[in-house]
N, C-alpha and C positions, 0 to 999 in steps of 0.2 A: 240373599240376593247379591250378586256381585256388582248392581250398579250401587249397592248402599256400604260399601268398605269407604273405609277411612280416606282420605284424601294425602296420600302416599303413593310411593311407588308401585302397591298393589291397585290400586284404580288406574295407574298410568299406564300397565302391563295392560289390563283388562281392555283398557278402552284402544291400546296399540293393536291387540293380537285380539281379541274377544274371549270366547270360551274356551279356547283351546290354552290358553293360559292359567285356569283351574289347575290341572295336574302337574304342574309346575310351583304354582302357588300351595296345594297342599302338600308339596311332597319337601318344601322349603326348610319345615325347622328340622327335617331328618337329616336334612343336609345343612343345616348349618351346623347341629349338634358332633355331626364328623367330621367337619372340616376343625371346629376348634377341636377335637380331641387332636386328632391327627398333629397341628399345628401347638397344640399344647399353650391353650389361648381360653379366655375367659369371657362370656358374652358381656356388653357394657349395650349403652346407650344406642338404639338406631338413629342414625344422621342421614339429616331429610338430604331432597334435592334428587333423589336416585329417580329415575325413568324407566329403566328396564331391568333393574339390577338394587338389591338388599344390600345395605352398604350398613356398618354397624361398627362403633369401636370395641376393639376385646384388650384384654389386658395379656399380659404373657409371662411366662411360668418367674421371667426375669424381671418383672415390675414394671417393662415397661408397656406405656401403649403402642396398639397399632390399629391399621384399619380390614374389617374383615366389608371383601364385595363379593358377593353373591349373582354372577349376571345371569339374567334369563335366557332359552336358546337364542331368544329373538336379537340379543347384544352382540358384539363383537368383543368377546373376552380374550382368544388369540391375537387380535390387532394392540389390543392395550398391553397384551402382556410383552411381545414383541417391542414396540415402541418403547417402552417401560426400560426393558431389559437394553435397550442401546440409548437411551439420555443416562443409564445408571447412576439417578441417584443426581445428576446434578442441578438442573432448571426443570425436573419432576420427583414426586416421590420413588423412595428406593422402593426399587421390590423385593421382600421379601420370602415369601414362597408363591408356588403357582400350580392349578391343576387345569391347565386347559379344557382338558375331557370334562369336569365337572363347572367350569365355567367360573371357578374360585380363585380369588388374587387376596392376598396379604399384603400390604402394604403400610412403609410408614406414615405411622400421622404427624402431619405438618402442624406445630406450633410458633403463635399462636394460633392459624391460619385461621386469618379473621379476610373475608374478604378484600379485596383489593381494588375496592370501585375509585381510590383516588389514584390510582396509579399513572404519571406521567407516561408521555409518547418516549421519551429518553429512556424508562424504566423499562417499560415493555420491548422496546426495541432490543435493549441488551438480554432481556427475556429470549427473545423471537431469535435471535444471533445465538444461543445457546440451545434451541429447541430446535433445529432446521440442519442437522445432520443428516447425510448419508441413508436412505431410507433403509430398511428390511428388508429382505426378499419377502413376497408374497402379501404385501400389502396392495389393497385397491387402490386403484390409480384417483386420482382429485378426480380430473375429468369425468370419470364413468360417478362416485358421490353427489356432485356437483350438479351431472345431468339428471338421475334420479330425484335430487332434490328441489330442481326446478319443475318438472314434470307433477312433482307430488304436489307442489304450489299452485298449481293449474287444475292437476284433478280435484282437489280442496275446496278450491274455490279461493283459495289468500291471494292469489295472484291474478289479473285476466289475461285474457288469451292475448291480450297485444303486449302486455309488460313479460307472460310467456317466452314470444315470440323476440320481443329485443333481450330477452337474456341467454334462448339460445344463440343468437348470430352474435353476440358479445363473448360469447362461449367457443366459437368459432373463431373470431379475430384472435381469443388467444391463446387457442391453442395451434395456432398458425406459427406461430413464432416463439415456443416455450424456453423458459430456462432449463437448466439443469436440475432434473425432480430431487426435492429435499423430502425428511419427514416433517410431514404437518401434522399440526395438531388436528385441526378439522372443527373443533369446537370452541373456539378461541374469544371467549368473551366475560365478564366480571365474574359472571359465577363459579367459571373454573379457574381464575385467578387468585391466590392464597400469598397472604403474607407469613413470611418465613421467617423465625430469626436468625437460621445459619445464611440460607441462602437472599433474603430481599426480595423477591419474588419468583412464586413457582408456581407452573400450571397442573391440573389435575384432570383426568377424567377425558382423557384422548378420545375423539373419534377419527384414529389416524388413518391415514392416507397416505400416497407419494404423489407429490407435484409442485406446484408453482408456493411458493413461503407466501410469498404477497398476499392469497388467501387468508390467511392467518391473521396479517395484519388488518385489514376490508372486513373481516369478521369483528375483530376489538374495535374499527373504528364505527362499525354498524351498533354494536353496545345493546342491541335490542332494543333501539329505537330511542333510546333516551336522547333528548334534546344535548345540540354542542358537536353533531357529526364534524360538521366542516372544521372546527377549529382543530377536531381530532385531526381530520385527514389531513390540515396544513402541518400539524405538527408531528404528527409520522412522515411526512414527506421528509422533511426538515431533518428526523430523528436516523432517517435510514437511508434519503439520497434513492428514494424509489420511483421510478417511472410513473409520472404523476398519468396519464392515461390508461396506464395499465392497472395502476391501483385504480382508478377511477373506474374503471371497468368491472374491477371483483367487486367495488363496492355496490355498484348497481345492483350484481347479483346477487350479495347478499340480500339486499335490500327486498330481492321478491321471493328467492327461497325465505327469508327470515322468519 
């Protein structure tokens, strides 16, 4: 029974997509087994945290490690790869190889990359200053993410229709007035934050976008709800010199997509 799998990324596909997720899920180690031939790479350890996507370390023919991700259709493999492909390597992992068709990314693995839940507003900021380049062609816009994401909080039920409703006209105010669209991470919070020993900190695991950076920031100072938001949000204000209303603003919204 596919409600009784393990409590991994396989029940998180399941319960994302339902059964239509099955033939995906069995047809996985045939395709993980080509993609390390192909890549000339070694299966190692699976490493939790994955949602829609097999993420696994393999070793390679050079000794060294890397990480093999396996995203399901239902991910956005071409938006990581893209993204990926223009930070090259410097406030995210390098990429490696890539099969978009098959939804397969290489990547290096970040050592130690031990989470980053103490990371100062100073740190993250010269993160976010090094992440917020020049978008890709053909990335979705924040805006249309963002509205989806609200919407999905509503139809849920995480959100009510009143905290709905002030996050669309919040949505409104600003995209009345935008900055110049950067690339955003989209998922910008401790879990995808790693500690690195070349670089001091580096993000993982895009769900990019093109639009407003401030996002990104409203996202780290949202933290998934962990107590200390405000002190976050004065000290990001502080760290980046950010329009304290407008941040104020994404922060809401994270607060009822979250």
């Amino acid at each position: 029974m596919w409600e009784e799998v393990e409590e991994t990324f396989r029940s998180s596909v399941v319960r994302f997509v339902g059964g239509a997720a099955r033939g995906w899920l069995d047809a996985l180690p045939e395709l993980e087994a080509e993609m390390c031939e192909r890549w000339h790479a070694s299966p190692g350890d699976e490493l939790g945290g994955g949602t829609l996507a097999l993420v696994r370390v393999v070793r390679r023919d050079d000794g060294s490690e890397a990480v093999l991700k396996l995203a399901s259709p239902w991910d956005r493999p071409s938006d990581e790869i893209s993204s990926l492909r223009a930070w090259d390597g410097g406030p995210a992992p390098l990429l490696l190889e890539a099969d978009a068709s098959r939804g397969a990314l290489l990547i290096e693995r970040i050592a130690p990359g031990i989470r980053a839940v103490d990371a100062t507003a100073e740190d993250v900021a010269r993160l976010l200053d090094r992440l917020h380049v020049p978008p890709p062609r053909g990335l979705p816009t924040l805006d249309e993410v963002v509205a989806r994401r609200i919407d999905r909080a509503g139809s849920d039920g995480r959100a009510t229709p009143q905290r709905v409703a002030w996050a669309r006209s919040a949505l409104e105010r600003l995209r009345a007035d935008p900055p110049a669209p950067v690339l955003v991470h989209g998922d910008f919070d401790d879990r995808n934050l790693l500690a690195c020993a070349r670089r001091g900190l580096c993000a993982i695991d895009p769900l990019a976008c093109a639009g407003d950076g401030a996002y990104d920031a409203a996202y780290w100072i949202h933290a998934n709800r962990r107590p200390g938001r405000r002190a976050r949000f004065e000290a990001m204000v502080a760290a980046t010199g950010s329009d304290r209303q407008r941040l104020r603003d994404w922060c809401g919204i994270v607060a009822v997509h979250g």
